[in-house]
C-alpha positions as CSV (number, residue, x, y, z in Angstrom):
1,X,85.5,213.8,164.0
2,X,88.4,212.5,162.2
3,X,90.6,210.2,164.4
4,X,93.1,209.7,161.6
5,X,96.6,210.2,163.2
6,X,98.6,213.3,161.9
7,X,101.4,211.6,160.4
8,X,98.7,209.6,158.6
9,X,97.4,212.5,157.0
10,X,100.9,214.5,156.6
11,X,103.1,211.1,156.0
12,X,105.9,213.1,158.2
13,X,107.2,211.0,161.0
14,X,106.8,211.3,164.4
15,X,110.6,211.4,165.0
16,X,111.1,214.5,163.1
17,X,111.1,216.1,159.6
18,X,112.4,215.1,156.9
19,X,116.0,215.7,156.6
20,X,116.6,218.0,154.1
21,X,120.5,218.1,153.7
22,X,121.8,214.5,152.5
23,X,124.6,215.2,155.4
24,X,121.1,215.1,158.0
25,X,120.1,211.7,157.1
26,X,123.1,210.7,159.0
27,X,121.2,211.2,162.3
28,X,118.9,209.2,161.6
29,X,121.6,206.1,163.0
30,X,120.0,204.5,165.2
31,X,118.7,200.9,165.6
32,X,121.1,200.2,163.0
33,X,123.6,200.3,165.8
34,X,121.7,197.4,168.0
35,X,121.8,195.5,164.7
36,X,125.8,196.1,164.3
37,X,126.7,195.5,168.4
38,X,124.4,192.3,168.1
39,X,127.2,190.6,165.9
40,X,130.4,192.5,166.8
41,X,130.5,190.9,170.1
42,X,130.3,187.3,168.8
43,X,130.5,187.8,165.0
44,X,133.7,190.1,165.3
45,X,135.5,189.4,168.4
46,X,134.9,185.2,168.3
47,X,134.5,184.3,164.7
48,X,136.4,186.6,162.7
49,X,139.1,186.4,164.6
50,X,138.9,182.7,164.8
51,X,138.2,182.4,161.0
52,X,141.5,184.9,160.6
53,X,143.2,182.3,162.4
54,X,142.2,179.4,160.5
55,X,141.8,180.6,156.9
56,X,143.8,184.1,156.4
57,X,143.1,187.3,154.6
58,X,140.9,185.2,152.2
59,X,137.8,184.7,154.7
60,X,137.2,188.3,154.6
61,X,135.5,187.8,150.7
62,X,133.0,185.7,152.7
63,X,132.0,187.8,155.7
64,X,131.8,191.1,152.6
65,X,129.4,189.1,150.7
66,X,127.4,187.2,153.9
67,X,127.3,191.0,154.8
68,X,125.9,192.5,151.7
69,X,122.8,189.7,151.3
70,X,121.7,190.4,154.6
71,X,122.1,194.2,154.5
72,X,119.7,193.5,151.4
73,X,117.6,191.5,153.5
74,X,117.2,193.9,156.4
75,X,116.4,196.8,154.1
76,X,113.6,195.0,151.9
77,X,111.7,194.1,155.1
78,X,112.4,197.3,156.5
79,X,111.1,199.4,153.4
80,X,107.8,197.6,153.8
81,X,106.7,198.7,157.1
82,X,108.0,202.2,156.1
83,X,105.5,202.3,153.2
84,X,102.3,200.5,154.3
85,X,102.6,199.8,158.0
86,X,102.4,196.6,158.1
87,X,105.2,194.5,159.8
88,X,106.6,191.0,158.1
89,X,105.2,189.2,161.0
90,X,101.4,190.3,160.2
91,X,101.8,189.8,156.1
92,X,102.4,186.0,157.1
93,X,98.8,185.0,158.0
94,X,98.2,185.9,154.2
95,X,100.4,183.0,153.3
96,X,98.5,180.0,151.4
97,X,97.5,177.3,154.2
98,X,96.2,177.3,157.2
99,X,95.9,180.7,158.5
100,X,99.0,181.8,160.5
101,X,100.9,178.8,160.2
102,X,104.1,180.1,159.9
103,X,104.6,183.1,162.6
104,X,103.7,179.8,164.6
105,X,106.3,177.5,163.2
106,X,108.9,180.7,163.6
107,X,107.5,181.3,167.1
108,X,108.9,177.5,167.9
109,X,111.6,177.7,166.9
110,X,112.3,181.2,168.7
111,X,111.5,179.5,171.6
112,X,113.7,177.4,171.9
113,X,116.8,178.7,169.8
114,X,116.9,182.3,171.1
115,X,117.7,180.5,175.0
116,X,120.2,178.9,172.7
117,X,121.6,181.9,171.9
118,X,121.3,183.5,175.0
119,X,123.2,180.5,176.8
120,X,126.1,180.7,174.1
121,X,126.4,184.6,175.1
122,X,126.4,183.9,178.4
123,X,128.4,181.4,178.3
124,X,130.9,183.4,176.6
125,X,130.8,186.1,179.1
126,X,131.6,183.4,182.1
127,X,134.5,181.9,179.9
128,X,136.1,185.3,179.9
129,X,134.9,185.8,183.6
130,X,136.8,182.7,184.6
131,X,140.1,183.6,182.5
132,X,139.9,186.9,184.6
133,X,139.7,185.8,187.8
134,X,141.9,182.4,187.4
135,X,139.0,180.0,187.9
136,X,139.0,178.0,184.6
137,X,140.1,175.1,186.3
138,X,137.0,174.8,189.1
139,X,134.3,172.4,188.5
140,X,136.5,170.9,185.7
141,X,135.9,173.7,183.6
142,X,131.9,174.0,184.5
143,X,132.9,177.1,186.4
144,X,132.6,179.3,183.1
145,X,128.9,178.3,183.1
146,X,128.3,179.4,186.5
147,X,129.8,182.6,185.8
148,X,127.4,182.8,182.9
149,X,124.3,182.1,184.6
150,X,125.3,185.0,187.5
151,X,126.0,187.6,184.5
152,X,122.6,186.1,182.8
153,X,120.6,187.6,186.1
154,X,121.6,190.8,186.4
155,X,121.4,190.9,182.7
156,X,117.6,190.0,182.9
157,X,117.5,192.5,185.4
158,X,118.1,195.6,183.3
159,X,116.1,194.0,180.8
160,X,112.5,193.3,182.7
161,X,112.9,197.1,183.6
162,X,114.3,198.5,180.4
163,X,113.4,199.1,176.7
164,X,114.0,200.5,173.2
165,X,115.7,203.8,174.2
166,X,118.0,202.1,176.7
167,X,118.8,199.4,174.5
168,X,119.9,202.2,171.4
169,X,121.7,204.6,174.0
170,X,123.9,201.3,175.0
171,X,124.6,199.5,171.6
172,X,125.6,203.6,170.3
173,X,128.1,203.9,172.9
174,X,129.7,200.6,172.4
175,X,130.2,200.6,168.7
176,X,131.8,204.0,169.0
177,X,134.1,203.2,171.6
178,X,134.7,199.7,169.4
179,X,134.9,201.8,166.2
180,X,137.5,204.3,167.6
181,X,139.5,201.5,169.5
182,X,139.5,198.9,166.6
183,X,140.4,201.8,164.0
184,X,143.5,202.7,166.5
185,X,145.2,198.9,166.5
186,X,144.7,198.0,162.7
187,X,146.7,201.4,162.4
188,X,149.6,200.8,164.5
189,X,149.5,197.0,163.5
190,X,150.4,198.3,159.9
191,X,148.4,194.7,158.4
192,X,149.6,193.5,154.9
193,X,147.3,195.9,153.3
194,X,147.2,194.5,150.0
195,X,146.3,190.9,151.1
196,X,143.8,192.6,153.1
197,X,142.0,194.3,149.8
198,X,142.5,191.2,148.2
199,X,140.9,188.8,150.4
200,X,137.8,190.8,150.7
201,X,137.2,191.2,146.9
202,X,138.6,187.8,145.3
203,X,137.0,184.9,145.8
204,X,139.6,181.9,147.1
205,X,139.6,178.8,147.9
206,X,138.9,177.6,151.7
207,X,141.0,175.0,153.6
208,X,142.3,174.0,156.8
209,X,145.8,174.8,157.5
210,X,148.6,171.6,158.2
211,X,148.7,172.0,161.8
212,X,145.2,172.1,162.5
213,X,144.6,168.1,162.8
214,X,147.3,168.0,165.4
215,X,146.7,171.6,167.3
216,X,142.5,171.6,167.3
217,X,141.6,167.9,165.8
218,X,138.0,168.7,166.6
219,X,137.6,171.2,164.6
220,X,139.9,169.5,161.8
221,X,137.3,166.4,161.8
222,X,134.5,168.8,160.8
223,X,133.9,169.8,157.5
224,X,134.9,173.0,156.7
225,X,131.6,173.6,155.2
226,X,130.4,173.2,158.6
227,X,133.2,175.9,159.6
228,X,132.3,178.4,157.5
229,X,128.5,178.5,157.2
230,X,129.0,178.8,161.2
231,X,130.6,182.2,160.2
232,X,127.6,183.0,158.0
233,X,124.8,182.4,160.6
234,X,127.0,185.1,162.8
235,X,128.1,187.5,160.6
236,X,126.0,190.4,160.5
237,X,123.3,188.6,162.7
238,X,120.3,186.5,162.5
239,X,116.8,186.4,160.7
240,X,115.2,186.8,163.7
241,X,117.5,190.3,164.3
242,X,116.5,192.0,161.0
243,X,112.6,190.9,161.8
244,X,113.1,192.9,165.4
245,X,114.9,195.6,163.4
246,X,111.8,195.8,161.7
247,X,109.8,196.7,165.0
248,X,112.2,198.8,165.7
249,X,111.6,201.3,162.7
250,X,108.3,201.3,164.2
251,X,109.5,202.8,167.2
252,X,111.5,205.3,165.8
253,X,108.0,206.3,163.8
254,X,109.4,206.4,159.9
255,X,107.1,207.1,157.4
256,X,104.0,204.7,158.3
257,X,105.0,202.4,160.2
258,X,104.1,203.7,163.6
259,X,100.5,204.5,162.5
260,X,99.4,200.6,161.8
261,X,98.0,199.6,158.3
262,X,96.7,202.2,155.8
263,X,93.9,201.8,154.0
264,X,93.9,201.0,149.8
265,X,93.0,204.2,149.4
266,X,95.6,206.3,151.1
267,X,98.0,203.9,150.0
268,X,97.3,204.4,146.3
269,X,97.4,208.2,147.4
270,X,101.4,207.6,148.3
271,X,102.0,205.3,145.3
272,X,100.5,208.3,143.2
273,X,103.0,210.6,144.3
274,X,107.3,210.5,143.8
275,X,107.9,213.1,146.1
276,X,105.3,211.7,149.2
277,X,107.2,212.1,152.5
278,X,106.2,209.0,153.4
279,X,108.0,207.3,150.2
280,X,110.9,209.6,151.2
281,X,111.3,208.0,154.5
282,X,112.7,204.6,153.0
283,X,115.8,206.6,153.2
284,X,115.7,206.1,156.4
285,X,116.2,202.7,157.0
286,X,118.8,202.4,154.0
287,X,120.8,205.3,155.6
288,X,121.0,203.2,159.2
289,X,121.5,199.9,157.3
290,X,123.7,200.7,155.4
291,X,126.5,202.5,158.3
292,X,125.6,199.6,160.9
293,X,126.5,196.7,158.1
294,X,129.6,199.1,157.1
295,X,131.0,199.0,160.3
296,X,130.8,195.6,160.4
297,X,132.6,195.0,157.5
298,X,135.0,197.0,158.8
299,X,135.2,194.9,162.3
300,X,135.0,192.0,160.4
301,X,138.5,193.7,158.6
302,X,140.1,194.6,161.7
303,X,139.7,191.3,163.7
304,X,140.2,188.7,160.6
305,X,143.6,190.9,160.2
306,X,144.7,190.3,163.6
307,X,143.5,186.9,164.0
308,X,145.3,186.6,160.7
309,X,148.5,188.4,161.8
310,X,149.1,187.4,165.5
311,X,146.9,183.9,166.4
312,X,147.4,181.9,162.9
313,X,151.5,182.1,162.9
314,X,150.5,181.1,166.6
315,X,148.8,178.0,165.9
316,X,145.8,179.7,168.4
317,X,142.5,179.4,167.5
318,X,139.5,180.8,169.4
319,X,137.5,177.8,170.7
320,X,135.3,176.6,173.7
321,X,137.9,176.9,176.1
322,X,139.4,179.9,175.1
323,X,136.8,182.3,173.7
324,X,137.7,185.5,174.3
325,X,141.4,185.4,176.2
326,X,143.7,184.7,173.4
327,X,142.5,188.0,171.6
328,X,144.0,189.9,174.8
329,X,147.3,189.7,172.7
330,X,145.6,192.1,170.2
331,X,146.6,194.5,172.6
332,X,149.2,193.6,175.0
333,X,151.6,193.1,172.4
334,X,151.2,196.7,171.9
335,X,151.9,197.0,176.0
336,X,150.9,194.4,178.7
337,X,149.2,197.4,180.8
338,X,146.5,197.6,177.8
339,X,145.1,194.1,179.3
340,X,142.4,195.7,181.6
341,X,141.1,197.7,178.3
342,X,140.8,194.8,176.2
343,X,138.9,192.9,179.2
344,X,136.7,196.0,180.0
345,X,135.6,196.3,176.2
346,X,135.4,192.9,176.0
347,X,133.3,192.1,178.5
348,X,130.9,195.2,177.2
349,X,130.6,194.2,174.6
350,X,129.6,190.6,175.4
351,X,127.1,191.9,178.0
352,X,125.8,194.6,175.3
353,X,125.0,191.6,172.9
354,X,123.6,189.4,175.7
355,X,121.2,192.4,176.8
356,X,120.6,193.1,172.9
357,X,119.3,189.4,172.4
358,X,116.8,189.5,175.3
359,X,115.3,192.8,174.1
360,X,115.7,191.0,170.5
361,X,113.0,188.2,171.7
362,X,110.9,190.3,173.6
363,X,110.5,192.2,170.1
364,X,109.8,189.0,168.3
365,X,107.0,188.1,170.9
366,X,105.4,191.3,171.0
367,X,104.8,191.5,167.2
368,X,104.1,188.0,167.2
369,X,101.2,188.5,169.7
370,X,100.2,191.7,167.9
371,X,99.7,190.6,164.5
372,X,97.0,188.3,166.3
373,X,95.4,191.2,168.2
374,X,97.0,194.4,168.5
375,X,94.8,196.0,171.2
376,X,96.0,192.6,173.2
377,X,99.6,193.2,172.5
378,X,99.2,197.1,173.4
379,X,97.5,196.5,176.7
380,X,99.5,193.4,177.8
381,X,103.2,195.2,176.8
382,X,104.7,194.9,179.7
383,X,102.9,190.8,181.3
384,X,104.2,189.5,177.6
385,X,108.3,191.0,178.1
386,X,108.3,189.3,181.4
387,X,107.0,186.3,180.6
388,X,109.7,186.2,176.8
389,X,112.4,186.9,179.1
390,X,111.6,184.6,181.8
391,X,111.4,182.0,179.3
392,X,114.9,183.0,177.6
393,X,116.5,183.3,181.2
394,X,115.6,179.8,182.7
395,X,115.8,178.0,179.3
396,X,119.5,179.5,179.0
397,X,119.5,179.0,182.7
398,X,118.9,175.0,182.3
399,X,121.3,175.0,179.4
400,X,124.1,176.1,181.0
401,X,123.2,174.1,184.5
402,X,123.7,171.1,182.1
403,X,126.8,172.0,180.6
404,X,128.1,172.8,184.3
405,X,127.2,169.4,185.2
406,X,128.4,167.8,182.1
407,X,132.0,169.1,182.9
408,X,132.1,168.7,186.4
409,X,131.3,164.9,185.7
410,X,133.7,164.1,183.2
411,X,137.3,163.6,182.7
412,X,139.7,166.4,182.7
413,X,139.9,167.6,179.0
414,X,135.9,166.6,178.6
415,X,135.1,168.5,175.0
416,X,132.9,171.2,175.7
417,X,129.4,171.2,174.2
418,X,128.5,174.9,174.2
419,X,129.5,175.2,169.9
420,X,127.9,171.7,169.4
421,X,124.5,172.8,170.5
422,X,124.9,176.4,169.5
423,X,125.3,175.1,165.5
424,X,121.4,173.7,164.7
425,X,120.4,177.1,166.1
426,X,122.7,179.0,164.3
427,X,122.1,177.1,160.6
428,X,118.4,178.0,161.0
429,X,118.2,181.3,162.7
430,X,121.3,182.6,160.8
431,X,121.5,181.1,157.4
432,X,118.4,179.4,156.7
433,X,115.8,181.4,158.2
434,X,117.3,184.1,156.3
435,X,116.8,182.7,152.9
436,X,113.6,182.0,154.0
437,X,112.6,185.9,154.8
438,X,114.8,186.7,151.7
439,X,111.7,184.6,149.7
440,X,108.8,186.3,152.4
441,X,110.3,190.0,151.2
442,X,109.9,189.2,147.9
443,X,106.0,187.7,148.3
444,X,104.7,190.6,150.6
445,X,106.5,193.5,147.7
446,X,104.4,191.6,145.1
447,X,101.4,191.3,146.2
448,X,100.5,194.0,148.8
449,X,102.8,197.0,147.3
450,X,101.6,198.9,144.3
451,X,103.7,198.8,141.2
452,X,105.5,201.9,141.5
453,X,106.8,201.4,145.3
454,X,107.7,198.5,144.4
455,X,111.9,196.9,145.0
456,X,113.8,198.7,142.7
457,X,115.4,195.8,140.4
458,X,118.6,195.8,142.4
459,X,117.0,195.0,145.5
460,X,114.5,192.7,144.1
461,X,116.8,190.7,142.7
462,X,119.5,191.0,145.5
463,X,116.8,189.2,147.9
464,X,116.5,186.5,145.2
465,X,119.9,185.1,145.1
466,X,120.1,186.1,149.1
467,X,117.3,183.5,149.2
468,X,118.8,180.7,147.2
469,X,122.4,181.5,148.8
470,X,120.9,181.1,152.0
471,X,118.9,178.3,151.8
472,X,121.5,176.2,149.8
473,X,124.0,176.8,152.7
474,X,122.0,176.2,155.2
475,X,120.8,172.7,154.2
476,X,124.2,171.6,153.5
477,X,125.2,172.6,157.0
478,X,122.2,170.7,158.4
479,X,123.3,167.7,156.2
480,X,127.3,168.1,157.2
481,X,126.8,168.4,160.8
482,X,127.0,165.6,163.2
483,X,123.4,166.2,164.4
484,X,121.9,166.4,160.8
485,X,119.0,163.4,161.7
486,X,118.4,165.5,165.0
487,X,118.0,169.4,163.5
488,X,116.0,168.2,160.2
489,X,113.6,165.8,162.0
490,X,112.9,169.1,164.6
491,X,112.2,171.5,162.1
492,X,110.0,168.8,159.9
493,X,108.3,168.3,163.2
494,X,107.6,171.6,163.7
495,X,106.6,172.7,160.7
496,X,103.6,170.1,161.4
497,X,102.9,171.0,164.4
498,X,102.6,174.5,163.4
499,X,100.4,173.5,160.7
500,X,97.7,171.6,162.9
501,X,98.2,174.5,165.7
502,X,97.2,177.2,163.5
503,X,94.3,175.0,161.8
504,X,92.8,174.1,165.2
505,X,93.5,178.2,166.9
506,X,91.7,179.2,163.0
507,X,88.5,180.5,164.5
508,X,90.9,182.4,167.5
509,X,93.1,184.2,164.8
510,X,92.0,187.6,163.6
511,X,90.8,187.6,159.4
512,X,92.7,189.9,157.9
513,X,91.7,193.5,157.6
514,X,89.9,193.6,153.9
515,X,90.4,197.7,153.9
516,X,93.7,197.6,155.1
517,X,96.7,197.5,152.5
């Protein structure tokens, strides 16, 4: 009897048919949206309006083109599990070396910068908490990360008991409500349209403003290299994001890639044919891509306008202390009553991206533990999401327990810490872990995808300067920031480590499936 599944056999997915009316494709929006709220909540509502502030209209040309390599990114990966199954995280244990040696580097570096993350969001959310409830000033400003560890466990909450469906459902609603509400205030703000346009298409010049040495000196001693590839690591979101993206297109069963590797010969049976649904599905993901990285070039619009428009001319900058507050005047210059919307969505938001994170890691380690042994990964689902989130909830947990006590200990006016360890994290996860995948997409195409489902040029060659913009970036930020010994010694050391771990687990790791694609 033939066990072959049915959408291995018909290449339809299990989500549906096939659109057939270009309007239908549409629906297929989706996990594109988790991808999109991921970054509007700190992307959009911290860092564009905080580089609006600082730089103008003419930061917008960065976030459009940050925006467009990634989108390039996201889809290449994307397109590959569509067509042969196979997810990014499984083609790495073909890499030269010793077998597997990356996933475990990556899964390292996961481990400890997505509790990074998670602290930063968290932290975020109990900064705005604070401001709410007129606490700021309690445990010399360590308050905000006792907020943030109470929001963290109810967060975790939701998430141990939760998954994909919950997760889309949430992130849909909140970038619609965002969508309509943003749309509503760049409209009555009337911005000036044309230095608008022209900051997102000409390429200008970026420097600090005269005042900001005497207003924000800490961020006037930084270079604003430093500055800016911060805004790239957050725009549009993280390597680590797109590689969960990935997964889920497997759960919303596109083309192949619910159905696990094909085999050479079915897969020179799709190659063979133009018009195979399963080569029709790559659609798919370029549809949802390509509406979750437009909206956020239009958030990224919206809030670099009005940080541009009503904080810069205020000498007010988004920072540590003020994450989230001094964008309530977005609104309540319109009419004071609009406060308690701006801190509802806010806050939303925020939690949306917190919640999206957690279910972002489990994703990683569930494909991490399944390209080692899928039947493991199937049977152990649920064991391996408590134990990722565990481990994102206390290491956020111990993060923000230090900050708390670093506050409470110091001087009145003690700099916050929370950007300063949030910045190694970001320059790997967001900017040179990405040129990094960028270089990955353009291996796995090559060698495992037949000639004529291969990149188109465009694509292919998109992914090759993505690779080389991203990695250049992100080692000058590692050699511009204050920690550069620090955040280059770790990821050497790692990259070791990794080594000698996957040599030594060799014999534990599963060889690679010689009939698979």
């Amino acid at each position: 009897m033939d066990d072959t599944p049915a959408t291995a056999v018909t290449g339809e997915s299990r989500s549906g048919a096939l659109p057939r009316r270009p309007w239908e494709w549409l629906k297929v929006f989706g996990p594109g949206a988790i991808i999109a709220s991921l970054t509007i909540g700190t992307g959009e509502l911290v860092f564009s309006s905080r580089g609006g502030a600082i730089f103008g209209y003419r930061i917008l040309f960065l976030f459009v083109v940050i925006s467009v390599l990634k989108w390039g990114l996201v889809v290449a990966s994307s397109r590959h599990i569509v067509l042969t199954g196979v997810h990014p995280y499984q083609r790495m244990f073909e890499l030269p070396g010793p077998r597997g040696w990356l996933p475990l580097v990556l899964l390292m570096i996961a481990a400890v910068c997505i509790p990074i993350w998670v602290s930063f969001h968290s932290g975020v959310l109990g900064n705005l908490t604070a401001w709410v409830t007129g606490t700021r000033d309690m445990l010399g400003g360590g308050i905000d990360y006792v907020w943030g560890a109470a929001i963290l466990a109810a967060v975790v909450t939701i998430t141990a008991t939760r998954g994909y469906s919950t997760l889309e459902r949430i992130q849909l609603v909140i970038v619609a409500a965002m969508v309509l509400c943003a749309g509503v205030t760049l409209i009555l703000y009337q911005p000036d349209w044309l230095e608008l346009i022209r900051g997102a298409v000409v390429p200008q010049p970026y420097v600090y403003p005269p005042w900001l040495g005497a207003e924000y000196p800490e961020i006037a001693t930084q270079p604003v290299w430093v500055e800016t590839t911060r805004y790239v690591g957050v725009i549009g979101g993280a390597g680590f994001d797109y590689f969960a993206y990935t997964s889920f297109v497997r759960d919303k069963s596109w083309g192949q890639a619910a159905d696990g590797p094909v085999s050479r010969e079915r897969l020179a049976e799709i190659a063979g044919d133009p018009t195979h649904p399963v080569r029709m599905w790559v659609r798919a993901p370029l549809v949802d891509c390509s509406i979750s990285f437009v909206v956020i070039i239009a958030f990224s619009a919206v809030f670099v306008a009005l940080g541009t428009a009503i904080l810069g001319p205020n000498r007010k900058i988004p920072d540590e202390t003020n994450m989230l507050n001094l964008q309530s005047a977005f609104v309540t210059r319109l009419h004071p009553w609009l406060l308690p919307l701006y801190v509802t969505g806010a806050f939303l938001t925020m939690l949306g991206t917190l919640y999206g994170t957690l279910e972002v890691a489990c994703s990683l380690a569930g494909e991490m533990v399944r390209s080692v042994n899928r039947e493991f990964a199937v049977r152990h689902a649920r064991r391996i999401k408590q134990i990722t989130v565990a481990w994102c909830a206390v290491g956020a947990c111990a993060i923000l327990a230090w900050l708390s006590a670093y506050q409470v200990t110091g001087a009145t006016g003690k700099p916050r810490l929370l950007l300063a360890i949030l910045t190694p994290a970001n320059l790997f996860t967001g900017v040179l872990g990405c040129g990094l995948f960028c270089l990955l997409n353009l291996w796995m195409d090559r060698r495992f995808v037949p000639k004529t489902m291969r990149l188109p040029a465009w694509l292919w060659l998109l992914n090759l300067v993505s690779a080389f913009v991203f990695v250049g970036l992100g080692l000058k930020g590692y050699w511009d920031d204050k920690s550069r010994w620090y955040a280059i010694g770790s990821l050497g050391g790692m990259l070791l480590l990794g080594a000698f771990g996957a040599y030594l687990a060799g014999k534990w790791i599963a060889p690679p499936d010689k009939d698979g694609a």
